[in-house]
mmCIF file of the N, C-alpha and C atoms, coordinates in Angstrom:
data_MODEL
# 
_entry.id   MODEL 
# 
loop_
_atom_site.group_PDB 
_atom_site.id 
_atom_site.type_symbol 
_atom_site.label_atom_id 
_atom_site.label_alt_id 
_atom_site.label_comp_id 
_atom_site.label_asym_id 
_atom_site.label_entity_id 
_atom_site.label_seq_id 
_atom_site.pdbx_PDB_ins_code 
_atom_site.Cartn_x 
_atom_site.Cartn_y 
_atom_site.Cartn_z 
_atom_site.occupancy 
_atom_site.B_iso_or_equiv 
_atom_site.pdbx_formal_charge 
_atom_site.auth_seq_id 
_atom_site.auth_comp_id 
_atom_site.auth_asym_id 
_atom_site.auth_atom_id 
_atom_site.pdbx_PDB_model_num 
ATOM 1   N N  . UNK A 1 1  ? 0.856   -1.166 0.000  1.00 0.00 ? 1  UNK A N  1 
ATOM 2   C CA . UNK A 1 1  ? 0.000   0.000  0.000  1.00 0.00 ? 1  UNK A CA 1 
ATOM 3   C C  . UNK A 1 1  ? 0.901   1.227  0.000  1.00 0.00 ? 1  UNK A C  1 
ATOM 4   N N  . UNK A 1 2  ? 0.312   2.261  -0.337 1.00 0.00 ? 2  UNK A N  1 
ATOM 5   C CA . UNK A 1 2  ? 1.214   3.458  -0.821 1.00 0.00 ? 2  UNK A CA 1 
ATOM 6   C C  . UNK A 1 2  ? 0.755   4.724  -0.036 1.00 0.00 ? 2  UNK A C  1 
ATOM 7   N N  . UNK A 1 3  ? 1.316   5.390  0.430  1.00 0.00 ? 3  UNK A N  1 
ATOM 8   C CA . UNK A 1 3  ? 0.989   6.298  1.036  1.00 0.00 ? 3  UNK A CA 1 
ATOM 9   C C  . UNK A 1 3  ? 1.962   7.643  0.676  1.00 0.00 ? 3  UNK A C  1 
ATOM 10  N N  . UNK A 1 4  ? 1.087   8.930  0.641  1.00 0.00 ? 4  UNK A N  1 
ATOM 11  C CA . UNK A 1 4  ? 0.898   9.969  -0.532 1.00 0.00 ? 4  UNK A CA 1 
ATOM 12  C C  . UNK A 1 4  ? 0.673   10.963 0.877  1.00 0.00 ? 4  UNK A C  1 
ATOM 13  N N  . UNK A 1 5  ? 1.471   12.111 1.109  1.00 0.00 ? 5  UNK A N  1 
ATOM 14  C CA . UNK A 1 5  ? 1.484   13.382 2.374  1.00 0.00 ? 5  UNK A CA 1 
ATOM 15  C C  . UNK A 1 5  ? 1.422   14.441 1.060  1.00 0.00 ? 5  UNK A C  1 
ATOM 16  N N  . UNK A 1 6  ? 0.699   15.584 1.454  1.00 0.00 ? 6  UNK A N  1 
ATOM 17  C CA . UNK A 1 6  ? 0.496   16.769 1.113  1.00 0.00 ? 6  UNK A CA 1 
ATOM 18  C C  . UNK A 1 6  ? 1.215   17.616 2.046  1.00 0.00 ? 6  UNK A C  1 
ATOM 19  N N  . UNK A 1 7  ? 2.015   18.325 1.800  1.00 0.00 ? 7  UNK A N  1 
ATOM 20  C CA . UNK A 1 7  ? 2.434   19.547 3.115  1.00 0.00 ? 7  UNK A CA 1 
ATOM 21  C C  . UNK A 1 7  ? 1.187   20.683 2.556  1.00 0.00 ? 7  UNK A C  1 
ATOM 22  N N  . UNK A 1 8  ? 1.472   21.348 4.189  1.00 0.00 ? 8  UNK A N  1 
ATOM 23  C CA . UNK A 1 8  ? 0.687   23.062 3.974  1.00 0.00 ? 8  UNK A CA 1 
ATOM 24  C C  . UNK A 1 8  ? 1.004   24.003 3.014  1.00 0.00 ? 8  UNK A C  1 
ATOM 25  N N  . UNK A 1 9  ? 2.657   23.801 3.043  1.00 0.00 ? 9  UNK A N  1 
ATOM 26  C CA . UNK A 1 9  ? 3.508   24.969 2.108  1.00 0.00 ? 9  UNK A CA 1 
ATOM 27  C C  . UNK A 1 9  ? 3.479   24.091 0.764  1.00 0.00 ? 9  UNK A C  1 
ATOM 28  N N  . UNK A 1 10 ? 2.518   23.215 0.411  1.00 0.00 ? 10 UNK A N  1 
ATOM 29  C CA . UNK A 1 10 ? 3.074   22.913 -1.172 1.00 0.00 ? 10 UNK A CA 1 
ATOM 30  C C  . UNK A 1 10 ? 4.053   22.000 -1.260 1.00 0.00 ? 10 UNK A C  1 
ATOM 31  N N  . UNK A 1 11 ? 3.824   21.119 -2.463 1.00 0.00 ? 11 UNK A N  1 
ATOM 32  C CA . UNK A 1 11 ? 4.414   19.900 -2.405 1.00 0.00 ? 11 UNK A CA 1 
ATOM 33  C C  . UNK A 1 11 ? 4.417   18.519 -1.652 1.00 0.00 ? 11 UNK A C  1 
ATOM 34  N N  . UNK A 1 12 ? 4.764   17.316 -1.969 1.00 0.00 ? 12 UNK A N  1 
ATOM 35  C CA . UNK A 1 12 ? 4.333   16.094 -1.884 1.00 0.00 ? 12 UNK A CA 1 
ATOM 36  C C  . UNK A 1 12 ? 5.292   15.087 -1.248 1.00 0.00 ? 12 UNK A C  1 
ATOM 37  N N  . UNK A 1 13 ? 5.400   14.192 -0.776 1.00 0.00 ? 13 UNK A N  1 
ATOM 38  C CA . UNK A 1 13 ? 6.061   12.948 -0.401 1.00 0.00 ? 13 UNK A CA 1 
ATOM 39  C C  . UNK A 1 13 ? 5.470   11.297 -0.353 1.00 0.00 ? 13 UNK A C  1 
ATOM 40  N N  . UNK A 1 14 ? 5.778   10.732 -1.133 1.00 0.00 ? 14 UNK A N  1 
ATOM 41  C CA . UNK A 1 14 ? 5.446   9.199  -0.896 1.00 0.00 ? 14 UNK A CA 1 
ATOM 42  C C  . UNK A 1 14 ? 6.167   8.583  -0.313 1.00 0.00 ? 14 UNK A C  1 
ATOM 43  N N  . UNK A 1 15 ? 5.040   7.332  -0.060 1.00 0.00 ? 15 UNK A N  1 
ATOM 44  C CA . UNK A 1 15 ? 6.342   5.997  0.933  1.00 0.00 ? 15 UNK A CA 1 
ATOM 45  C C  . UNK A 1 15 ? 5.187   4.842  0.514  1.00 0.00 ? 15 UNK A C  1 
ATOM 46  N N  . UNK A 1 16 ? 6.012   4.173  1.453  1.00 0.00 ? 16 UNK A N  1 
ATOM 47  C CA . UNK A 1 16 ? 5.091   2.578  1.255  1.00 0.00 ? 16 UNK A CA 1 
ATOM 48  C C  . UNK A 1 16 ? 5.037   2.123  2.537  1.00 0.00 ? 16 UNK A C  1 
ATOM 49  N N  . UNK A 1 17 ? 3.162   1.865  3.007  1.00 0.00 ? 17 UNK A N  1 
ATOM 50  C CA . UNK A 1 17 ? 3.301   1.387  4.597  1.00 0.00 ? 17 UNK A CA 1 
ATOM 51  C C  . UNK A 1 17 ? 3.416   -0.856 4.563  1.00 0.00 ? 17 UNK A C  1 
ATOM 52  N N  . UNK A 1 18 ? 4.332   -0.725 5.552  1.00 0.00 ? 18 UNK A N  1 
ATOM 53  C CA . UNK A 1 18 ? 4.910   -1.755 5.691  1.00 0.00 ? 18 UNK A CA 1 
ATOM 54  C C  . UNK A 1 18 ? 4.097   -3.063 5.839  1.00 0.00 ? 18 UNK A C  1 
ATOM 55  N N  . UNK A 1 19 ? 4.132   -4.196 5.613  1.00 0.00 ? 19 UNK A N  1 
ATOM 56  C CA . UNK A 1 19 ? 3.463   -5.163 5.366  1.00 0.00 ? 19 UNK A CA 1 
ATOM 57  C C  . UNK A 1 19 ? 2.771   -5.501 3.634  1.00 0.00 ? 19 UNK A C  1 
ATOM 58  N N  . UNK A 1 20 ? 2.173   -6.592 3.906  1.00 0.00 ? 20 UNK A N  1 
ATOM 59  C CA . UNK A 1 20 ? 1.911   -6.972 2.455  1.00 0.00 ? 20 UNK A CA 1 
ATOM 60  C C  . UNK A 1 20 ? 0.062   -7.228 2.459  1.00 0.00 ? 20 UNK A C  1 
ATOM 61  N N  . UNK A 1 21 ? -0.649  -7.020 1.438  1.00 0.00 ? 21 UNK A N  1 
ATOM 62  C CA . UNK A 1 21 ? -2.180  -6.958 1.692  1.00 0.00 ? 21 UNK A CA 1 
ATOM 63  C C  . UNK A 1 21 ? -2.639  -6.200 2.396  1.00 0.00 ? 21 UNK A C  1 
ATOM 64  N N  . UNK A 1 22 ? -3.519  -7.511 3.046  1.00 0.00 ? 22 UNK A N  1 
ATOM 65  C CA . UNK A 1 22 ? -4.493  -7.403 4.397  1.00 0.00 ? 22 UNK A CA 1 
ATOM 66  C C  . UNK A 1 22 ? -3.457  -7.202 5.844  1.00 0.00 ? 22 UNK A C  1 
ATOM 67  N N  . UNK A 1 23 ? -2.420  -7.564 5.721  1.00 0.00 ? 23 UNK A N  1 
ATOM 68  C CA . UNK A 1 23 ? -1.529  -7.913 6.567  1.00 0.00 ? 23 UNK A CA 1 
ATOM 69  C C  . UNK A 1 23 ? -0.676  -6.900 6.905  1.00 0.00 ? 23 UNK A C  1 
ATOM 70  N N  . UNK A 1 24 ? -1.345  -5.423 7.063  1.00 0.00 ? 24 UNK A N  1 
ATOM 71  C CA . UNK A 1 24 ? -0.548  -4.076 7.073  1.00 0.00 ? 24 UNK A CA 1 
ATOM 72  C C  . UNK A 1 24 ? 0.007   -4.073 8.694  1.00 0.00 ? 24 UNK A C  1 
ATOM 73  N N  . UNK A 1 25 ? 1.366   -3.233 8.863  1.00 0.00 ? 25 UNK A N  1 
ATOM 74  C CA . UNK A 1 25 ? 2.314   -3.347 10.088 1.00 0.00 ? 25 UNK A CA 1 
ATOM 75  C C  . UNK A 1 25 ? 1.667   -1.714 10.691 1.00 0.00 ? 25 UNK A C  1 
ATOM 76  N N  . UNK A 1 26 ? 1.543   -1.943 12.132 1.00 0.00 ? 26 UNK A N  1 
ATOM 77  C CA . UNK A 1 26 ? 1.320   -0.333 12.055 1.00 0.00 ? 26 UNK A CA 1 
ATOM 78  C C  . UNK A 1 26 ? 3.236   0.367  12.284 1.00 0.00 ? 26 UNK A C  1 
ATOM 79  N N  . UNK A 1 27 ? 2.897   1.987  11.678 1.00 0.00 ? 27 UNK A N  1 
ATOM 80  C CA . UNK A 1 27 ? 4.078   2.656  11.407 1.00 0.00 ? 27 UNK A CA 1 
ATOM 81  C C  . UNK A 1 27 ? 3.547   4.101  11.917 1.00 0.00 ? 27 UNK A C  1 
ATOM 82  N N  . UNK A 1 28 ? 4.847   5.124  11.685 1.00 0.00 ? 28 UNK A N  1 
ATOM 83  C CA . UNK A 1 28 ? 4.744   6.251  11.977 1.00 0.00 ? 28 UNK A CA 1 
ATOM 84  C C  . UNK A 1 28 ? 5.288   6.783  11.138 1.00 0.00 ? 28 UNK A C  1 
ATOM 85  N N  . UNK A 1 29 ? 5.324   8.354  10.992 1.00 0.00 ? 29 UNK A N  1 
ATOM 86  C CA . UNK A 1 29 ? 5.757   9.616  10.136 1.00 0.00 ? 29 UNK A CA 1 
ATOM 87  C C  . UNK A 1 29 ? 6.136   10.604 10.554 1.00 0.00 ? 29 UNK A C  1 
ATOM 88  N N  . UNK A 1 30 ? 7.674   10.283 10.495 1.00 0.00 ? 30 UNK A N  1 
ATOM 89  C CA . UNK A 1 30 ? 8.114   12.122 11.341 1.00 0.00 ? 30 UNK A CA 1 
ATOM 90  C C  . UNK A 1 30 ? 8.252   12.840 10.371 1.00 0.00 ? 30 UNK A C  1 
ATOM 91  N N  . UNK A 1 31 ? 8.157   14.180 10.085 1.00 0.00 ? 31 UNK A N  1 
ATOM 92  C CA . UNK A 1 31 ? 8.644   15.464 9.340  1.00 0.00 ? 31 UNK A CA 1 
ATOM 93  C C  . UNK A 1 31 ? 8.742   16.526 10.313 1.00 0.00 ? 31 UNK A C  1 
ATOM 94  N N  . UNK A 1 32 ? 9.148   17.378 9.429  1.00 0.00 ? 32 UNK A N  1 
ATOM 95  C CA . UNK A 1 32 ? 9.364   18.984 10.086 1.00 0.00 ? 32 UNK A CA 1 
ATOM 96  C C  . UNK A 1 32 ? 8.137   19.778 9.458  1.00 0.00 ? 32 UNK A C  1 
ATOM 97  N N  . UNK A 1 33 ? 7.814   19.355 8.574  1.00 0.00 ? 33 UNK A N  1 
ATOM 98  C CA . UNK A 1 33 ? 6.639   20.361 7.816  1.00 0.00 ? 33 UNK A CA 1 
ATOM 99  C C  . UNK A 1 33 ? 5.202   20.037 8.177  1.00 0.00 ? 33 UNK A C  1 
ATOM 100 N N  . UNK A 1 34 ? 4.314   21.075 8.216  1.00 0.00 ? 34 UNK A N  1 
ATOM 101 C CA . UNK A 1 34 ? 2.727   20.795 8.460  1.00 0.00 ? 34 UNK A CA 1 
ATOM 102 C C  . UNK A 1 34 ? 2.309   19.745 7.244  1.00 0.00 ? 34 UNK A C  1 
ATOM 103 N N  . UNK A 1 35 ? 1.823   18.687 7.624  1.00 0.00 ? 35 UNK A N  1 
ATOM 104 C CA . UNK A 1 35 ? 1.071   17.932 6.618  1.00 0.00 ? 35 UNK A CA 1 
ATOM 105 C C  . UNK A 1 35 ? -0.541  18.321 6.833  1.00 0.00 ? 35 UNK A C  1 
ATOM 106 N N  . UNK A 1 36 ? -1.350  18.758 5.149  1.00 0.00 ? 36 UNK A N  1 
ATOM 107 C CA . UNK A 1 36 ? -2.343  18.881 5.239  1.00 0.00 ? 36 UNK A CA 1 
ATOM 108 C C  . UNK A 1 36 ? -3.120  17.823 4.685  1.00 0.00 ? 36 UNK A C  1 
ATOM 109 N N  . UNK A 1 37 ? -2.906  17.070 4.320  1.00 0.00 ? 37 UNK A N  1 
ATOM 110 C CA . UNK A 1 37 ? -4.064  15.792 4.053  1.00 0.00 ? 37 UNK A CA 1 
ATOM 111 C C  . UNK A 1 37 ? -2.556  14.484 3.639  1.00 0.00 ? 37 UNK A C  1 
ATOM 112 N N  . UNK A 1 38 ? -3.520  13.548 3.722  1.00 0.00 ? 38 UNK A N  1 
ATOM 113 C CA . UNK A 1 38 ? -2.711  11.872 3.411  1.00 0.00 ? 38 UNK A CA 1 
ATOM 114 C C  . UNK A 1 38 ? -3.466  11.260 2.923  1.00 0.00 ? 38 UNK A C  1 
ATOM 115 N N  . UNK A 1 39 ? -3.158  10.143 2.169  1.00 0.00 ? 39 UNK A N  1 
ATOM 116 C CA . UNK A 1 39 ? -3.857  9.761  1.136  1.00 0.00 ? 39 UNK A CA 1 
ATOM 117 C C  . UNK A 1 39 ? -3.386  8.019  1.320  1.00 0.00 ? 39 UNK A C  1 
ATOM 118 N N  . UNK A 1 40 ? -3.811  6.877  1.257  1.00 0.00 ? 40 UNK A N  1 
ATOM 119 C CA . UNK A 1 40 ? -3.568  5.847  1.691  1.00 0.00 ? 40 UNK A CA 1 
ATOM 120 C C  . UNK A 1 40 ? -4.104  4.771  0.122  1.00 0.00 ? 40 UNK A C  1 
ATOM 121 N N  . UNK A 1 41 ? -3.618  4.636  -0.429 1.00 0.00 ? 41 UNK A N  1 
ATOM 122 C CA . UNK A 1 41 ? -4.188  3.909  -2.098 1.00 0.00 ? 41 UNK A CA 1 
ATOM 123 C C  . UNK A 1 41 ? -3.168  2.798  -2.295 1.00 0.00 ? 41 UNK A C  1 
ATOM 124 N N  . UNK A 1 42 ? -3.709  1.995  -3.473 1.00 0.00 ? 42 UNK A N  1 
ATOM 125 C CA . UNK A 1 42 ? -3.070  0.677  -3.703 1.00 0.00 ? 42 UNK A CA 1 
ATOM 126 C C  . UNK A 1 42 ? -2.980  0.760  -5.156 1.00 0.00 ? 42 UNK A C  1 
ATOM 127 N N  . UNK A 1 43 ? -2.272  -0.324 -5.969 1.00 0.00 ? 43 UNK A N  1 
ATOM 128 C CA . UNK A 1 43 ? -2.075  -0.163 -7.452 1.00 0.00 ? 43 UNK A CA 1 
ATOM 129 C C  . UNK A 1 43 ? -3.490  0.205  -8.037 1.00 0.00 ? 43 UNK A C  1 
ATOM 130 N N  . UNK A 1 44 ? -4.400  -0.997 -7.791 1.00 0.00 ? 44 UNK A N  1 
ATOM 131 C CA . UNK A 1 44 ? -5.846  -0.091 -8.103 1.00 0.00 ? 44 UNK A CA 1 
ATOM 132 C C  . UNK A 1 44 ? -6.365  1.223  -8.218 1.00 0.00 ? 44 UNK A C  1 
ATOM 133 N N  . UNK A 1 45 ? -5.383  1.714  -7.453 1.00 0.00 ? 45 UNK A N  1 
ATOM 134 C CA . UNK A 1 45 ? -5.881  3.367  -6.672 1.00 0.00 ? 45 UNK A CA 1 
ATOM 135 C C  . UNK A 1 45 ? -7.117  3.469  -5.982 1.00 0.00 ? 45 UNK A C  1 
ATOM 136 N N  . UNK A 1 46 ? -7.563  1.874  -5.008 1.00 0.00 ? 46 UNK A N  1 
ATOM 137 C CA . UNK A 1 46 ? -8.329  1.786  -4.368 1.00 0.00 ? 46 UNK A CA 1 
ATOM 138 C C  . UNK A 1 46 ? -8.060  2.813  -2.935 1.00 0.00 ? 46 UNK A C  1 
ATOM 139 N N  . UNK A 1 47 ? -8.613  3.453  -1.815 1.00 0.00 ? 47 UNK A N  1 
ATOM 140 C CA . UNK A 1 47 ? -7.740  3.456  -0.770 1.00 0.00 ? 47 UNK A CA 1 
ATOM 141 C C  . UNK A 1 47 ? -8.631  4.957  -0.177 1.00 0.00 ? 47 UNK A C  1 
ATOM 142 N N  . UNK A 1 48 ? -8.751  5.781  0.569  1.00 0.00 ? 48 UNK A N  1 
ATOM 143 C CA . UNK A 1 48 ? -9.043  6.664  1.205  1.00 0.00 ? 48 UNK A CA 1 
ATOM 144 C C  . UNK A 1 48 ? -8.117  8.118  1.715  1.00 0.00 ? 48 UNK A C  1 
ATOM 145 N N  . UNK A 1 49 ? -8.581  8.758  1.330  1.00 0.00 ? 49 UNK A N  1 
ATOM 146 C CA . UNK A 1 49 ? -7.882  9.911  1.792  1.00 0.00 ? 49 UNK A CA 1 
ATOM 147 C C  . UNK A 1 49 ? -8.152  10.988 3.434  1.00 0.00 ? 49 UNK A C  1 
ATOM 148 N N  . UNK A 1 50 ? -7.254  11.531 4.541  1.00 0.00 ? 50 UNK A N  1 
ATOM 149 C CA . UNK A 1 50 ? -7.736  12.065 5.067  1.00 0.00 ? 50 UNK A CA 1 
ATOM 150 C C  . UNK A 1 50 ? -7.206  13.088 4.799  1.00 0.00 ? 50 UNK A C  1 
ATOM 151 N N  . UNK A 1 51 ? -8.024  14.550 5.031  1.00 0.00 ? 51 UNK A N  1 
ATOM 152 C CA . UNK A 1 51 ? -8.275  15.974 4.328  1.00 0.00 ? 51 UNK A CA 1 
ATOM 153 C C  . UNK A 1 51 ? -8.600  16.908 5.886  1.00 0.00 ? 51 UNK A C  1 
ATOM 154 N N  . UNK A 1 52 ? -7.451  18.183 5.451  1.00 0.00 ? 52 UNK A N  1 
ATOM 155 C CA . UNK A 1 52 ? -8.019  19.303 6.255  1.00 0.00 ? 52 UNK A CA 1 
ATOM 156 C C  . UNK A 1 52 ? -7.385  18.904 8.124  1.00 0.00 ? 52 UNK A C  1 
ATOM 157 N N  . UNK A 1 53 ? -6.048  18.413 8.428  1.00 0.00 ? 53 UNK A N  1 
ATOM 158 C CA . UNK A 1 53 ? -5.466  18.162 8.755  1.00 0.00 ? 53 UNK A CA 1 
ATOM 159 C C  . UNK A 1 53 ? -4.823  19.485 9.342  1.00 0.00 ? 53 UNK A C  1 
ATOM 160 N N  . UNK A 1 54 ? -5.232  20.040 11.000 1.00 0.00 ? 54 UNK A N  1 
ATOM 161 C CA . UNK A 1 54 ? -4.397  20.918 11.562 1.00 0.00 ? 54 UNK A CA 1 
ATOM 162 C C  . UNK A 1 54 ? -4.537  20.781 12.687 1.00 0.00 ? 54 UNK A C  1 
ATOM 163 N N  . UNK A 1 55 ? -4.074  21.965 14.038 1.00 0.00 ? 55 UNK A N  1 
ATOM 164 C CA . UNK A 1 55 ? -3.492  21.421 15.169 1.00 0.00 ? 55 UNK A CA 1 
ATOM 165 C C  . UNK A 1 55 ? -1.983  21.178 15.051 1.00 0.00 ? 55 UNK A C  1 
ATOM 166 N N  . UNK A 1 56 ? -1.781  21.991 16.479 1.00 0.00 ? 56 UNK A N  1 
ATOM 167 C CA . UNK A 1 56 ? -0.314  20.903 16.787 1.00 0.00 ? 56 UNK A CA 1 
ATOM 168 C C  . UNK A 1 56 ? -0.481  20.582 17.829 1.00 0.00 ? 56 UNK A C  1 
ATOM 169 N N  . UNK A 1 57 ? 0.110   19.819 18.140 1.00 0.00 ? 57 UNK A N  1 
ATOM 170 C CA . UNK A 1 57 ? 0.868   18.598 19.378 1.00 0.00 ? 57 UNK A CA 1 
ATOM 171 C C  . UNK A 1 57 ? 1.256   18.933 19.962 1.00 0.00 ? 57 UNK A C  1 
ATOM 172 N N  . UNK A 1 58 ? 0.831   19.279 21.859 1.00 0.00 ? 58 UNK A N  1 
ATOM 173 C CA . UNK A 1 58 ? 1.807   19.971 22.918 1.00 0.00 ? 58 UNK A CA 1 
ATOM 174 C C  . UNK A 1 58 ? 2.630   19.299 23.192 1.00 0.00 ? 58 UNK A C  1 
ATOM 175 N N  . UNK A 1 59 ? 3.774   20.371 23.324 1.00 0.00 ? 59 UNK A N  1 
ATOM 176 C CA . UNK A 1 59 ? 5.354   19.473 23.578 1.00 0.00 ? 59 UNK A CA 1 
ATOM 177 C C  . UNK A 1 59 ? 5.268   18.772 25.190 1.00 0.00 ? 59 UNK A C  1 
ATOM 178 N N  . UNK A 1 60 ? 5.995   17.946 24.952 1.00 0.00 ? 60 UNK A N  1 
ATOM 179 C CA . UNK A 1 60 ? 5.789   17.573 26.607 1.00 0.00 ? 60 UNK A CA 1 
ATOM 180 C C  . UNK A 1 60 ? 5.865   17.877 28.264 1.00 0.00 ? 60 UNK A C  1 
ATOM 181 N N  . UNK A 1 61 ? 6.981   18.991 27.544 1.00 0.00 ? 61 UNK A N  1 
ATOM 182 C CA . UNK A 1 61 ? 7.520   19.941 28.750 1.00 0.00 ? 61 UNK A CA 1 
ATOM 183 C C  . UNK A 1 61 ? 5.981   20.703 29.051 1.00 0.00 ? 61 UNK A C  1 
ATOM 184 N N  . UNK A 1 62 ? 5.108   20.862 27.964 1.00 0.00 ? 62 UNK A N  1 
ATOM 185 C CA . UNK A 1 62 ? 3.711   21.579 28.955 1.00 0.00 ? 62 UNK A CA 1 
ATOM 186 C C  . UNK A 1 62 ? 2.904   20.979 29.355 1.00 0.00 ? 62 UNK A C  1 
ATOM 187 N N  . UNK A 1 63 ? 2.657   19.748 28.681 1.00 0.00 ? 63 UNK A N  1 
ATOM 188 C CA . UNK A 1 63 ? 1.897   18.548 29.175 1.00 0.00 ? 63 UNK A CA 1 
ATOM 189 C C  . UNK A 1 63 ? 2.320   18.299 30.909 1.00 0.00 ? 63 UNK A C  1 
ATOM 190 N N  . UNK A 1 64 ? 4.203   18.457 31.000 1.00 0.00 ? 64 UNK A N  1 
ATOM 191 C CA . UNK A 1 64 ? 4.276   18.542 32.281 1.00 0.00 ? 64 UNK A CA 1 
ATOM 192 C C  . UNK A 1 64 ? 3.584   19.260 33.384 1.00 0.00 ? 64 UNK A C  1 
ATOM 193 N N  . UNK A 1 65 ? 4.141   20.504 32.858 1.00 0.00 ? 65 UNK A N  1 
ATOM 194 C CA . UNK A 1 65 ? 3.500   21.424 33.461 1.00 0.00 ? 65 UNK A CA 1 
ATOM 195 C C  . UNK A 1 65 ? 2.302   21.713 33.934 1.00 0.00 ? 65 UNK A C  1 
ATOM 196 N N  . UNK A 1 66 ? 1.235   21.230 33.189 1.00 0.00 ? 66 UNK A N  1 
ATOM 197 C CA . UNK A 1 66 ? -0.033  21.589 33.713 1.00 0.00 ? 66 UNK A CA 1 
ATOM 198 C C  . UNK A 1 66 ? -0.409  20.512 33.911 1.00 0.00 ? 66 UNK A C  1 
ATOM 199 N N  . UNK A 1 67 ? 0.390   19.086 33.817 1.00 0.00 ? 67 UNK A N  1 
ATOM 200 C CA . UNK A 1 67 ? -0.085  18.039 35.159 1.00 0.00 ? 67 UNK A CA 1 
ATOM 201 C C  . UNK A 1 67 ? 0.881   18.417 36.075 1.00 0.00 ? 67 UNK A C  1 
ATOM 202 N N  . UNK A 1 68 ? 1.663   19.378 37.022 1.00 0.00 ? 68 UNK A N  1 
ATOM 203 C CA . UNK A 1 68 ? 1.940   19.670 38.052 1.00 0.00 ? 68 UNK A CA 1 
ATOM 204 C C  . UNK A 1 68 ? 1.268   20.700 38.806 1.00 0.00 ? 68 UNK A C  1 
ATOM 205 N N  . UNK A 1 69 ? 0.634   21.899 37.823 1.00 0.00 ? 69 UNK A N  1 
ATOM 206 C CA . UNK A 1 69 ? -0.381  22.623 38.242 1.00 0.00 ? 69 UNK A CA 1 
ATOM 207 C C  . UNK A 1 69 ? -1.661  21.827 38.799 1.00 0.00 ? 69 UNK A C  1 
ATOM 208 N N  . UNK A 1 70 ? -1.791  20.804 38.293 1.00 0.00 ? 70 UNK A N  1 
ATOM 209 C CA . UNK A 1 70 ? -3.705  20.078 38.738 1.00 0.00 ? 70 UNK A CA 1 
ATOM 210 C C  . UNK A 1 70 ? -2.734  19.683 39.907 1.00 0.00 ? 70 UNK A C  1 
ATOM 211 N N  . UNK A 1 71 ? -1.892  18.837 39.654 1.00 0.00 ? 71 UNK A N  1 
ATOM 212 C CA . UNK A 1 71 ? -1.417  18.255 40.980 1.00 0.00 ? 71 UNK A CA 1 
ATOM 213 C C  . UNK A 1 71 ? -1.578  19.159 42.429 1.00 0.00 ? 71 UNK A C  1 
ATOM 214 N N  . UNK A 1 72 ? -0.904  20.096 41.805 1.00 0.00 ? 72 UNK A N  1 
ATOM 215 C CA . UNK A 1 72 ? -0.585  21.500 43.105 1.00 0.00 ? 72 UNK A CA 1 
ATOM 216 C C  . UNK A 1 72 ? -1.594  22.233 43.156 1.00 0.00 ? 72 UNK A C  1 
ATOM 217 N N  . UNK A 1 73 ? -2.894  22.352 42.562 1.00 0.00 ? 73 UNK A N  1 
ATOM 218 C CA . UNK A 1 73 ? -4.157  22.568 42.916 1.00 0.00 ? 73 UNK A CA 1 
ATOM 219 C C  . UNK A 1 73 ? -4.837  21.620 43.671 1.00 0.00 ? 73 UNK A C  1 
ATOM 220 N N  . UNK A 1 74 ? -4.895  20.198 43.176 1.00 0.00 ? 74 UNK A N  1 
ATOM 221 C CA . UNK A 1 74 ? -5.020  19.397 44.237 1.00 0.00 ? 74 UNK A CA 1 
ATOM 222 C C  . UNK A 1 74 ? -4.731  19.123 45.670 1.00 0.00 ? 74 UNK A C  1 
ATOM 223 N N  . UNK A 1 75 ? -3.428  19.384 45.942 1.00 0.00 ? 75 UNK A N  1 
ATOM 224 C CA . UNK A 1 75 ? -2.942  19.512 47.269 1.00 0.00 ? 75 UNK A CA 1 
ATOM 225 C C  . UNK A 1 75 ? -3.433  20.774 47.890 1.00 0.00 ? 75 UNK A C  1 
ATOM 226 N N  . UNK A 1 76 ? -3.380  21.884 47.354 1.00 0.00 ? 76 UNK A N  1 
ATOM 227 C CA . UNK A 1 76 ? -3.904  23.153 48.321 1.00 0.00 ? 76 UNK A CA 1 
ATOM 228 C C  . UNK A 1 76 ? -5.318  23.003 48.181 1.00 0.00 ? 76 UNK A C  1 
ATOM 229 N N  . UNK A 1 77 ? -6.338  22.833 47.796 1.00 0.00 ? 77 UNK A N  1 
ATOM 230 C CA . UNK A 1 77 ? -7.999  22.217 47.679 1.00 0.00 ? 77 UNK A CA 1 
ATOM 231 C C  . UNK A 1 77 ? -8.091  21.448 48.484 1.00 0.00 ? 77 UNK A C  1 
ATOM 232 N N  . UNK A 1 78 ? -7.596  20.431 48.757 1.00 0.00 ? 78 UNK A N  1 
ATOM 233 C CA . UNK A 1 78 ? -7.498  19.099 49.157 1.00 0.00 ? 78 UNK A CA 1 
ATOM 234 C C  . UNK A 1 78 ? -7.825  19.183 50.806 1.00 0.00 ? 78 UNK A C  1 
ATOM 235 N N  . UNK A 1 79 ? -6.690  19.718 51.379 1.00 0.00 ? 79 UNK A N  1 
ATOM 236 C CA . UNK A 1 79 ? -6.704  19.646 52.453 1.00 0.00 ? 79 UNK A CA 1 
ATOM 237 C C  . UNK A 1 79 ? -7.816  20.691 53.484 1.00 0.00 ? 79 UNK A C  1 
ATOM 238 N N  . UNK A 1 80 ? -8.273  21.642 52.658 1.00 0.00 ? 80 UNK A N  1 
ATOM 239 C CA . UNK A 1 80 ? -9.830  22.309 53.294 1.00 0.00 ? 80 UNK A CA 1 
ATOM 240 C C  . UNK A 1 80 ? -10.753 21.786 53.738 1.00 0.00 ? 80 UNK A C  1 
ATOM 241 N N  . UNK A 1 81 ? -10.845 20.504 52.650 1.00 0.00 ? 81 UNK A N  1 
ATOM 242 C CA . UNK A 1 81 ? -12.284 19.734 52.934 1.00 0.00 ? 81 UNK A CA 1 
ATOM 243 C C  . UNK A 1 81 ? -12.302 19.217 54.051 1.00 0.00 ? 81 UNK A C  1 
# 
């Protein structure tokens, strides 16, 4: 199976997701660029596309952060009751 990335800024990248058939491996996709849609097709050009692709991904250092804030809201709340 073939797989087809659109970036935001224009222009394209293919690959091939791993396994054979029915028998697909799951995988991942790093880049540096915004991807706006992916496209998932086979020699047929059977296959599905997903479209309209945005958001980013909080880095982890804030994910930290504001599970130490609930935490430390928790503890000063906590002990009133």
């Amino acid at each position: 199976m073939k797989l087809t990335r659109a970036f935001a800024g224009g222009g394209a990248a293919d690959g091939v997701v791993p396994g054979v058939g029915t028998d697909l491996q799951p995988f991942g996709v790093i880049v540096d660029a915004q991807i706006s849609s992916i496209r998932f097709h086979n020699r047929a050009n059977d296959g599905f596309d997903i479209d309209n692709i945005s958001g980013r991904v909080p880095e982890t250092a804030s994910l930290a952060l504001l599970g130490l804030g609930v935490v430390g809201l928790g503890l000063f709340v906590g002990p009133r009751r």
